[in-house]
N, CA and C of each residue as an Amber inpcrd file, in Angstrom:
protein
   486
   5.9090000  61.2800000 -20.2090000   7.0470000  60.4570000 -20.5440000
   6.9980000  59.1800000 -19.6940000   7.2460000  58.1700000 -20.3010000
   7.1200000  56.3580000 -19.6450000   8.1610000  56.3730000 -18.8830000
   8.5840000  56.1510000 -17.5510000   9.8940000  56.5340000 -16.8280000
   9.9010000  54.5220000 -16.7000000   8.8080000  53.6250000 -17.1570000
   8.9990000  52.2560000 -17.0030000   7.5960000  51.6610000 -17.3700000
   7.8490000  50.3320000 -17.5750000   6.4720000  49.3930000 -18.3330000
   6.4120000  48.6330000 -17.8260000   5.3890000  47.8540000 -17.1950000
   5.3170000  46.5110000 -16.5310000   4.4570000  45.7970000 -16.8430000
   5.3950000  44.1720000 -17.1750000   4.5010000  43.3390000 -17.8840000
   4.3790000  42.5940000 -16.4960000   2.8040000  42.1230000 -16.8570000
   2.2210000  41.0590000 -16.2260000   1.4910000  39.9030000 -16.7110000
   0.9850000  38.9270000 -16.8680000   0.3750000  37.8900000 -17.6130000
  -0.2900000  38.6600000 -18.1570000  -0.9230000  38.7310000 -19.3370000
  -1.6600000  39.1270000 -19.8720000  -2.2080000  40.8970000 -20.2450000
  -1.0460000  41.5000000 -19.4750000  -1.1280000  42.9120000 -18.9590000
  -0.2450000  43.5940000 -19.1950000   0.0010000  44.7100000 -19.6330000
   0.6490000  46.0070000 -19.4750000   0.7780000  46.8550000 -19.2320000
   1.4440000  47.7000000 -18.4110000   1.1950000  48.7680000 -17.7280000
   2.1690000  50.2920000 -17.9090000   2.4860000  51.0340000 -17.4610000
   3.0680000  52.0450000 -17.7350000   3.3210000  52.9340000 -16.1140000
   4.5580000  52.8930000 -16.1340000   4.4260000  54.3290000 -15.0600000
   4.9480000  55.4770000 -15.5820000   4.3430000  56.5860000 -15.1100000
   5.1690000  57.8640000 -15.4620000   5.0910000  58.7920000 -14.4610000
   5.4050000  60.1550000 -14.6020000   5.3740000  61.1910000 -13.6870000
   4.0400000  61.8930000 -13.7430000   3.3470000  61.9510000 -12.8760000
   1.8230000  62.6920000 -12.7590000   1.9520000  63.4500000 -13.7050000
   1.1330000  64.0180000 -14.4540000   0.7350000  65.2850000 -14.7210000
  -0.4230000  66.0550000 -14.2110000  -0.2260000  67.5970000 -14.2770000
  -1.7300000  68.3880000 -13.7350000  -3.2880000  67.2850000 -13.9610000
  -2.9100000  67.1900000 -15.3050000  -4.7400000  66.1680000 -15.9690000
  -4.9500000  64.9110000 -15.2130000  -3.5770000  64.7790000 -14.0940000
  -4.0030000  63.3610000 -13.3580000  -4.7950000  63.1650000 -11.9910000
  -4.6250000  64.5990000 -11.5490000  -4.8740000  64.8750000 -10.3640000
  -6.5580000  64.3070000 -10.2250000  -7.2900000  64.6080000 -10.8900000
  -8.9580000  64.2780000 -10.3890000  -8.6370000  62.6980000 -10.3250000
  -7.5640000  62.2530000 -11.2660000  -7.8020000  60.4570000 -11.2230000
  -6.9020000  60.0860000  -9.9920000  -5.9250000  60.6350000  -9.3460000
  -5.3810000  60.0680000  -8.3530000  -6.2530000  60.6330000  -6.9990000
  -6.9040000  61.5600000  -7.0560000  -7.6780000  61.9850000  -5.6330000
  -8.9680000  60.9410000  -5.9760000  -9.3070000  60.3270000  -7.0820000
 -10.7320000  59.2560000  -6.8420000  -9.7200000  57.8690000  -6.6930000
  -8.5180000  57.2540000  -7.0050000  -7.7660000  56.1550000  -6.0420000
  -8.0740000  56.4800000  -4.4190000  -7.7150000  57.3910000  -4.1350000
  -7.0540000  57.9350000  -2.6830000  -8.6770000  57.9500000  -2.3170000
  -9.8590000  58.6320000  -2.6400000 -11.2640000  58.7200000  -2.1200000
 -11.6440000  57.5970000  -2.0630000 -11.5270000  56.2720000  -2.9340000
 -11.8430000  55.0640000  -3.2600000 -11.7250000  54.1390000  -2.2240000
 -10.1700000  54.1900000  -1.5520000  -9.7280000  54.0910000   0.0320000
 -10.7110000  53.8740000   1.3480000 -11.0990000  52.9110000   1.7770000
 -12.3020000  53.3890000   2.8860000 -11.8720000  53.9630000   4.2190000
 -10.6690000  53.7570000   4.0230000 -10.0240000  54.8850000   5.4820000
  -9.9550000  56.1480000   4.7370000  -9.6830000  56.4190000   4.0760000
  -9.6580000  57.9660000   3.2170000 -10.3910000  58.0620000   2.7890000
 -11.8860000  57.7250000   2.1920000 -12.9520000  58.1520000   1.9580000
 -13.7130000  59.2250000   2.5730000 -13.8710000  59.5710000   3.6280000
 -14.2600000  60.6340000   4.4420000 -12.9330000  62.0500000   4.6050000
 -12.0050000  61.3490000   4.1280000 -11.1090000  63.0380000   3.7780000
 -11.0250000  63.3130000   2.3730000 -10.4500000  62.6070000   1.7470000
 -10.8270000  62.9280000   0.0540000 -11.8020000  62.8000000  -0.8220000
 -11.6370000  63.5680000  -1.7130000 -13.0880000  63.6710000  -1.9800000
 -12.5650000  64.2020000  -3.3680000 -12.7140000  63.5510000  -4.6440000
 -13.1700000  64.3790000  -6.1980000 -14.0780000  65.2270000  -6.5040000
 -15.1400000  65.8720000  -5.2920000 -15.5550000  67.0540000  -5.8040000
 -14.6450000  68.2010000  -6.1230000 -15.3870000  68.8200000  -7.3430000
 -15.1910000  70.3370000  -7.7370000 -14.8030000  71.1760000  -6.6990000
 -15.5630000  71.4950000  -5.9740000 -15.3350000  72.1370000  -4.9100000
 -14.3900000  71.9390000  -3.5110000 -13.5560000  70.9320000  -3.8510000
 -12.6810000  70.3670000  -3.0470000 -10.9800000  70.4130000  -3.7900000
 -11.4750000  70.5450000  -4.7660000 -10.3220000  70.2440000  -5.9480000
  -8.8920000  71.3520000  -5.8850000  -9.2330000  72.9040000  -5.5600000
  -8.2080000  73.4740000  -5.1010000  -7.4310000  72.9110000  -4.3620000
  -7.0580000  72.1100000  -3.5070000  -6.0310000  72.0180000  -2.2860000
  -5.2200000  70.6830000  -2.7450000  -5.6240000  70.3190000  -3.5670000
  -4.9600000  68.8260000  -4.5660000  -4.0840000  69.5010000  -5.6800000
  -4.7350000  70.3990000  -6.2720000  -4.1360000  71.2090000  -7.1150000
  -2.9790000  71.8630000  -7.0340000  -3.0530000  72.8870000  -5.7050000
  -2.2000000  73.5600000  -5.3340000  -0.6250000  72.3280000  -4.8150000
  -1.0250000  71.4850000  -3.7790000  -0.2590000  70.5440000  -3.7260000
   0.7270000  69.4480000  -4.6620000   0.0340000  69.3980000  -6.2230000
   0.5170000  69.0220000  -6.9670000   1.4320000  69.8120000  -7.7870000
   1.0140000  71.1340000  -7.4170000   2.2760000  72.4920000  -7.9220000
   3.6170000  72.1250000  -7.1980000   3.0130000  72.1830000  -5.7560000
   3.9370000  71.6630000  -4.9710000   5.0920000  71.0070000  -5.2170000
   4.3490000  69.6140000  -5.2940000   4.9800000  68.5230000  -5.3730000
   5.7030000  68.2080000  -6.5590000   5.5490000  68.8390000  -7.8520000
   5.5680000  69.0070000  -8.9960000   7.2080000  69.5300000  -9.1850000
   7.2380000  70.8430000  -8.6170000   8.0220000  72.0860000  -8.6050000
   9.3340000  71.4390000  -7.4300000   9.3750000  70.3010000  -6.5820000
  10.2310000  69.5470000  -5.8660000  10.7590000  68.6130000  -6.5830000
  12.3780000  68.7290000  -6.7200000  12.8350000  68.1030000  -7.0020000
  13.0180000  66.1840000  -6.6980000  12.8740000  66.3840000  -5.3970000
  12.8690000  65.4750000  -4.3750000  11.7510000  64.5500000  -4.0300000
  10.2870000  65.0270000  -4.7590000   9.4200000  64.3900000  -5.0640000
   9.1890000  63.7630000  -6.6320000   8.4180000  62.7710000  -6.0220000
   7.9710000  62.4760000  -7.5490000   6.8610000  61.5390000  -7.6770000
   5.4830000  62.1680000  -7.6020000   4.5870000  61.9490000  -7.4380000
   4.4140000  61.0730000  -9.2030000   3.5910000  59.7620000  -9.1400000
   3.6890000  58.9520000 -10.4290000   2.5030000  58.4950000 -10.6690000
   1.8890000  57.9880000 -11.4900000   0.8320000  57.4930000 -11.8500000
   0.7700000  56.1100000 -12.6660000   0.0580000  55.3310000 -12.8220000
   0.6150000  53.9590000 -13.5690000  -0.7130000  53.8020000 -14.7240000
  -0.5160000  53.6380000 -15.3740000  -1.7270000  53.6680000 -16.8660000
  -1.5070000  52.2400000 -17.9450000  -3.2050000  51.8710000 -17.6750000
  -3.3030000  50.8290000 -18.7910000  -3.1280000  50.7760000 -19.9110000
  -3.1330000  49.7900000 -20.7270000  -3.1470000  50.3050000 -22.3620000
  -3.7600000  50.8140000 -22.7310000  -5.2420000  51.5350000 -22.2800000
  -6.5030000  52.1010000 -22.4180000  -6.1170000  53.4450000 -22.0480000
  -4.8810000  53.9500000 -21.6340000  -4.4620000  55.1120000 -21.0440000
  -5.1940000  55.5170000 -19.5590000  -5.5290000  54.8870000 -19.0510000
  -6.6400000  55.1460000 -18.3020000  -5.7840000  55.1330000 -16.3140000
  -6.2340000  56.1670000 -15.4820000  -5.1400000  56.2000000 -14.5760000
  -5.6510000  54.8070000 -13.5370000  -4.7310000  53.8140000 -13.5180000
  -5.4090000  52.3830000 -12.5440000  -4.3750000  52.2520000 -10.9650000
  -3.2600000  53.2060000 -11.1510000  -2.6220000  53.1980000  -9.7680000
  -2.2090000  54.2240000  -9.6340000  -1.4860000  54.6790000  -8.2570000
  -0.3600000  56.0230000  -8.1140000   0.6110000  56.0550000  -6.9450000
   1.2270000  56.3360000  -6.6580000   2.4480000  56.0380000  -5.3980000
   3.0930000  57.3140000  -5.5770000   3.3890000  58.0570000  -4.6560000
   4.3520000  59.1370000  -4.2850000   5.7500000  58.7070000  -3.4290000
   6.7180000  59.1180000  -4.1950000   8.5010000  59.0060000  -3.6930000
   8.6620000  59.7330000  -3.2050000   9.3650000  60.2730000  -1.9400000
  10.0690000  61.0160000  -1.7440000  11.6590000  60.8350000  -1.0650000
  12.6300000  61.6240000  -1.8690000  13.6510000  61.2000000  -1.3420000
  14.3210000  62.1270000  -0.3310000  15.0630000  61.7260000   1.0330000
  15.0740000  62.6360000   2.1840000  16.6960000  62.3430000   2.6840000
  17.3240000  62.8850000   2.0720000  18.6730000  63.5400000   2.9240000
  18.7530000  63.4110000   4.0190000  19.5740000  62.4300000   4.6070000
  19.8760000  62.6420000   6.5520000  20.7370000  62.8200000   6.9970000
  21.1690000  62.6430000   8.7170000  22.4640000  62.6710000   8.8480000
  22.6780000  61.0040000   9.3440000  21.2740000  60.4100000  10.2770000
  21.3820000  59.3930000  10.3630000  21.6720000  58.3670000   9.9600000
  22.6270000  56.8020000  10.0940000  23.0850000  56.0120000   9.1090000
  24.0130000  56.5780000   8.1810000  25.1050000  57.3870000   9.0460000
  25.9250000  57.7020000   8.3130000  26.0740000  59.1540000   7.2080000
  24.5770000  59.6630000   6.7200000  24.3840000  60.4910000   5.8120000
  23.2240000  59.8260000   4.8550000  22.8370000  58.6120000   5.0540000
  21.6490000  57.7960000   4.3010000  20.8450000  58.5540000   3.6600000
  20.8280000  58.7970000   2.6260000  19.0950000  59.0180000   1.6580000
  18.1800000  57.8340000   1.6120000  17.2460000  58.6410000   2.4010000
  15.9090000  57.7830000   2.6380000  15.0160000  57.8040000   1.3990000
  14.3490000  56.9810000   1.0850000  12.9450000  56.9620000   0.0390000
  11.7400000  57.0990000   1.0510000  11.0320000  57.5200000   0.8130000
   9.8190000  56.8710000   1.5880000   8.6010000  56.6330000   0.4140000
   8.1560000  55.7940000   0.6420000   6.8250000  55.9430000  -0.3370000
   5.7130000  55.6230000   0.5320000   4.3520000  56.5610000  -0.2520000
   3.3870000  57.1300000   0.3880000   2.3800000  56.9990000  -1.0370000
   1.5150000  56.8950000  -0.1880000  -0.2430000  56.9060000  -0.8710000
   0.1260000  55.6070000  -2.5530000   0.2560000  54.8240000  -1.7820000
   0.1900000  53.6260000  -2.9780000  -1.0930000  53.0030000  -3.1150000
  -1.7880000  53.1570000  -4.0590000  -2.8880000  52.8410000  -4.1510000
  -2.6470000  51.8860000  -5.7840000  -3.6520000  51.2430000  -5.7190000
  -4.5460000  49.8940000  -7.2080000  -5.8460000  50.1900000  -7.3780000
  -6.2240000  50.3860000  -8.1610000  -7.3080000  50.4010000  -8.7940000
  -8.4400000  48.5960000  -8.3940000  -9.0270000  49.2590000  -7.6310000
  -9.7920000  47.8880000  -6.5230000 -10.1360000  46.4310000  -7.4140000
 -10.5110000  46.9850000  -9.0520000 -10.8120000  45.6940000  -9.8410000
  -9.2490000  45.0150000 -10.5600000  -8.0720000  45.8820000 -10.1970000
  -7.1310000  45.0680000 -10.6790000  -5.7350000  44.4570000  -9.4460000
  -6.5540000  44.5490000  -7.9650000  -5.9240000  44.0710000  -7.2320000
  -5.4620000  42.8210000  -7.3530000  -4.4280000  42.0130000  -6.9210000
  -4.3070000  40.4070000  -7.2390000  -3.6730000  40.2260000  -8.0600000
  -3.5020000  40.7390000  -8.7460000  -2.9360000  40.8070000 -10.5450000
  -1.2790000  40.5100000 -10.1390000  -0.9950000  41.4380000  -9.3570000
   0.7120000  41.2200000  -9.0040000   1.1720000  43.0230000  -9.6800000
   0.2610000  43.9120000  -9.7870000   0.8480000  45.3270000  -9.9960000
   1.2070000  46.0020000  -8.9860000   0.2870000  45.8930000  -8.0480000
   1.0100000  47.0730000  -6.8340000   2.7660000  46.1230000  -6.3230000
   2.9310000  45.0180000  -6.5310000   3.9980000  44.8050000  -5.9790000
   5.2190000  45.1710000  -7.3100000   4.6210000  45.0590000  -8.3910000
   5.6630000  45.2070000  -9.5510000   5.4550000  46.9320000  -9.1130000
   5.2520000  47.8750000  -8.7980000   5.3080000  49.1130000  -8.6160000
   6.4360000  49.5100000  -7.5330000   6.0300000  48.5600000  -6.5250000
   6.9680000  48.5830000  -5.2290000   8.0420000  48.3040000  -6.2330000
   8.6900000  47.1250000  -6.7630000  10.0420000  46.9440000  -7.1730000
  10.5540000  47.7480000  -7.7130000   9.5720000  48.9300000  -8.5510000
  10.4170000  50.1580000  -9.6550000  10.6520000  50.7020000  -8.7940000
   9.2860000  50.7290000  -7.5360000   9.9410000  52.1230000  -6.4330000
  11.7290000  51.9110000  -6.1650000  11.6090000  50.8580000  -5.4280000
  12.8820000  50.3310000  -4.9080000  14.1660000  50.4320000  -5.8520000
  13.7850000  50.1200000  -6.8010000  14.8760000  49.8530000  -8.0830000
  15.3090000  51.6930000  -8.3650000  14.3710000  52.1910000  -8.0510000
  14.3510000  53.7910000  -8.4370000  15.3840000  54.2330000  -7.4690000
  14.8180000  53.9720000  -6.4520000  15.3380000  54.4420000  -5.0460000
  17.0630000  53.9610000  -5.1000000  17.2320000  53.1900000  -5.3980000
  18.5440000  52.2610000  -5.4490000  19.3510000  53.4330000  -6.3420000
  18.5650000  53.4790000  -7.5610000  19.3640000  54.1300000  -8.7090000
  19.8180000  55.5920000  -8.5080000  18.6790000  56.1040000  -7.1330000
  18.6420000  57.6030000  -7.1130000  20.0170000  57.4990000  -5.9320000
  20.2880000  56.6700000  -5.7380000  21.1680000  56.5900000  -4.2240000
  20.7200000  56.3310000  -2.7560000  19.5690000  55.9280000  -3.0240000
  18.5040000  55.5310000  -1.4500000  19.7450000  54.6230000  -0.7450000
  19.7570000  54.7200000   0.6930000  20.2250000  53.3940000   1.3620000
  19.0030000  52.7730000   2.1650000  18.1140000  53.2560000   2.2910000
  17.0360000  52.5810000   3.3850000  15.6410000  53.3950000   2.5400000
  14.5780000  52.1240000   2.3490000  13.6850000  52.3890000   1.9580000
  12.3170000  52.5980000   3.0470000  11.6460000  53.2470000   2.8340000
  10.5350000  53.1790000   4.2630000   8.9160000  53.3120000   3.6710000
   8.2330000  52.8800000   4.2810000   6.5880000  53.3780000   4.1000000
   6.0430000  53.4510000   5.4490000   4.8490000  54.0820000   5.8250000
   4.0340000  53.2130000   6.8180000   2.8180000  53.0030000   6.4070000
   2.1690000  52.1980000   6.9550000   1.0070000  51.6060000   6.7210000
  -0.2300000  51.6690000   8.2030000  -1.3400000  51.9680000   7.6430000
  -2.2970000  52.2180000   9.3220000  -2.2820000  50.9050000   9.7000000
  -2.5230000  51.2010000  10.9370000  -2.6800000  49.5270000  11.3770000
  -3.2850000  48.4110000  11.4720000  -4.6950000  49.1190000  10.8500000
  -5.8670000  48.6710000  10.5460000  -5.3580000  47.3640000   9.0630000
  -4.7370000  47.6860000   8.2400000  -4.1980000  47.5140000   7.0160000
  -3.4450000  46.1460000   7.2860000  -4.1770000  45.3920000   7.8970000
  -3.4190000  44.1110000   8.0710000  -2.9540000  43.3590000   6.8680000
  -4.0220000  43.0660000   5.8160000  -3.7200000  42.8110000   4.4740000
  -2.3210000  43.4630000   3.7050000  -2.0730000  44.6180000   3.4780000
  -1.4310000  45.2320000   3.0570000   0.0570000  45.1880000   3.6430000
  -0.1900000  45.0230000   4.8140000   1.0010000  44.6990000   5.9790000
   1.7020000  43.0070000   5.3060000   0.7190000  42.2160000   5.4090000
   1.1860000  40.7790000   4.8670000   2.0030000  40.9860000   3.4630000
   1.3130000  41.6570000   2.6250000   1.8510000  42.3650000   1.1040000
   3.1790000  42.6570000   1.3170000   3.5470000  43.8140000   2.2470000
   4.9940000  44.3310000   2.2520000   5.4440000  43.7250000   2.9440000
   5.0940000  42.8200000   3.5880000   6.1690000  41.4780000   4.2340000
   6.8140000  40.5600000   3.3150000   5.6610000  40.4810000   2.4440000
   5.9060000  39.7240000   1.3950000   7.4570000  40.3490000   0.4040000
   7.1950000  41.3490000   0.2590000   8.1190000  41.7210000  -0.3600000
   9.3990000  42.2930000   0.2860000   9.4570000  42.1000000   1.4450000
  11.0110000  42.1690000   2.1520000  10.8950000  43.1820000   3.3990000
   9.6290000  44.1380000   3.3740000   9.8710000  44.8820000   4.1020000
  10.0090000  44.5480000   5.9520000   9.8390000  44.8500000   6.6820000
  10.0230000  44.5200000   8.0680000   9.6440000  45.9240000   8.7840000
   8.3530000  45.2340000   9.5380000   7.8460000  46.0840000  10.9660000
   8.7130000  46.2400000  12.0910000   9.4410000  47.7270000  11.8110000
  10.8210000  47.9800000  12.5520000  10.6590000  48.5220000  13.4290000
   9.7330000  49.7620000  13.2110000   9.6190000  50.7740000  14.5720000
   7.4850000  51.2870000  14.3290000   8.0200000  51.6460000  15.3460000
   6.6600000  52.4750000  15.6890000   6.4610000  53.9460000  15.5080000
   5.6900000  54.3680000  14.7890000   5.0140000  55.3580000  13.9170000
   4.4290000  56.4540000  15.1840000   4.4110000  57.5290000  14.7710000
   3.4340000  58.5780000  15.8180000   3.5720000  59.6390000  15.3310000
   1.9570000  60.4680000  15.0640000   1.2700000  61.1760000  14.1230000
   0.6750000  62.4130000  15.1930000   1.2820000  63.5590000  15.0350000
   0.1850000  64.7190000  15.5150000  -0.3310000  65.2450000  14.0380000
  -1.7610000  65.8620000  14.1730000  -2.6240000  66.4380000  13.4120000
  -2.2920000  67.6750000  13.9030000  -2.0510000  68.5600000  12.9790000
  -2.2030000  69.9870000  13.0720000  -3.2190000  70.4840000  12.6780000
């Protein structure tokens, strides 16, 4: 189901809600990644733990893992929502969005930022008061991107690996 369409010069696009058949095309975005290239991976033999996670994520209300498709049907982006209940800011529902990826030959175009705006527009509609991402730090480019679009380097991030 089309949850939204985005026109661009010459372009059209589609977002919707993942399905199971999307999963090999959003783990080769995410492998495509050269910081994530050495953890993800579209082999066969890797493919259980994407799978299972997309049950996951699927079966959560609170997620909503999406995919964005050309007129060719073909999967060219993907971004994961999640929306998070607090007590902070009053009781604030947070958005966060995570693993936003473009398809490397249609960067520039102006899609990953028309994606950000549905995020936001979503987030708004779902009742978000504060929207969040993070970004590695390496990702200077990408950093300029969400500056561009309103965001602001507020706080500082810190990650244990389990």
């Amino acid at each position: 189901m089309t949850l939204a369409e985005l026109e661009l010069p010459g372009r059209r696009f589609t977002i919707r809600k993942a399905e199971s058949c999307d999963v090999a095309s959003i783990v080769g975005l995410l492998a495509a990644d050269q910081l994530r290239a050495s953890v993800d991976s579209i082999a066969i033999e890797h493919r259980n733990p994407y799978d299972l996670a997309f049950q996951a994520i699927d079966a959560d209300p609170a997620q909503l893992l999406l995919v964005v498709g050309s007129t060719e049907n073909e999967v060219v982006g993907t971004m994961q929502l999640t929306f998070i209940p607090g007590f902070a800011r009053g009781g604030a529902t947070r958005l966060q969005i995570e693993a936003v990826r473009v398809r490397s030959d249609l960067r520039s175009l102006g899609l990953g930022g028309a994606m950000i705006s549905w995020a936001v527009a979503e987030g708004r509609r779902r009742g978000a008061q504060l929207v969040q991402l993070t970004s590695d730090q390496s990702r200077v480019a990408a950093h300029r991107f969400y500056e561009r679009l309103g965001f602001e380097a507020s706080h500082v991030g810190f990650k244990l690996s389990l």
